[in-house]
C-alpha positions, -999 to 999 in steps of 0.1 A, spaced: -630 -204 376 -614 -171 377 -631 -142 367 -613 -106 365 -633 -78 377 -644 -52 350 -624 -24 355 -641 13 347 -619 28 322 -604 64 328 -595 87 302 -566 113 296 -567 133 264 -545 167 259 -559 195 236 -594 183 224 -619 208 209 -623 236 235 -599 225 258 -568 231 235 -542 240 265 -551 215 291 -559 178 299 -589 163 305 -597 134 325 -631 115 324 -641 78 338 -664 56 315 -700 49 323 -694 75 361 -719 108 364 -697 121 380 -657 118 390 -651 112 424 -642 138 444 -615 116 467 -600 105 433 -604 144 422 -583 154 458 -558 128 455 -550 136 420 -544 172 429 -522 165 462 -500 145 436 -497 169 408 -485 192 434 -489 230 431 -481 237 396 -511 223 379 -546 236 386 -576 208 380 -611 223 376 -638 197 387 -664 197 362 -686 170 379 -682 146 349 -646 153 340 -618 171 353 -601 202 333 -559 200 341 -535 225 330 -502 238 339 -506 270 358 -471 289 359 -466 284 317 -493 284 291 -495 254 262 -471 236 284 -476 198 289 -459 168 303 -477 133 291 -454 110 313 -455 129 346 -496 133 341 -501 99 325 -477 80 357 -488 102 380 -524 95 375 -516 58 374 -507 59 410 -535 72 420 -559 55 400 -544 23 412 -559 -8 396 -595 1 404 -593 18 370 -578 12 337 -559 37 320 -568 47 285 -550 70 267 
């Protein structure tokens, strides 16, 4: 028999209700985002983007432009780092 492991699902959403200029990421069913998946995450995104841990979610915004967004480089670059441990909803 093969079974396939349960992944914990991740979320990305841009602009929900009092967090209209910035992304935020949350895992399903997790207290509280890890803070090695928080650190990778930000080494990736590189300088530009600020994250604000939050314990349970993490705020994500674009720090040299305001209202600005990118959904591909976000959504791929948080694929690599979430890796298949984690499934991606968006």
């Amino acid at each position: 028999m093969n079974f396939e492991q349960i992944k914990t699902r991740a979320f990305i959403e841009y602009g929900i209700a009092g967090h209209e200029d910035e992304y935020v990421f949350s895992l399903d069913g997790v207290q509280q985002v890890p803070h090695d998946l928080a650190h990778k995450l930000e080494v990736r995104l590189g300088k530009n983007w600020h994250i604000s841990y939050r314990s349970t979610r993490l705020e994500i915004y674009y720090a040299e432009k305001e209202n600005y967004r990118d959904d591909e480089f976000i959504i791929t670059t948080l694929q690599q780092v979430l890796g298949d441990e984690y499934e991606l909803v968006r």
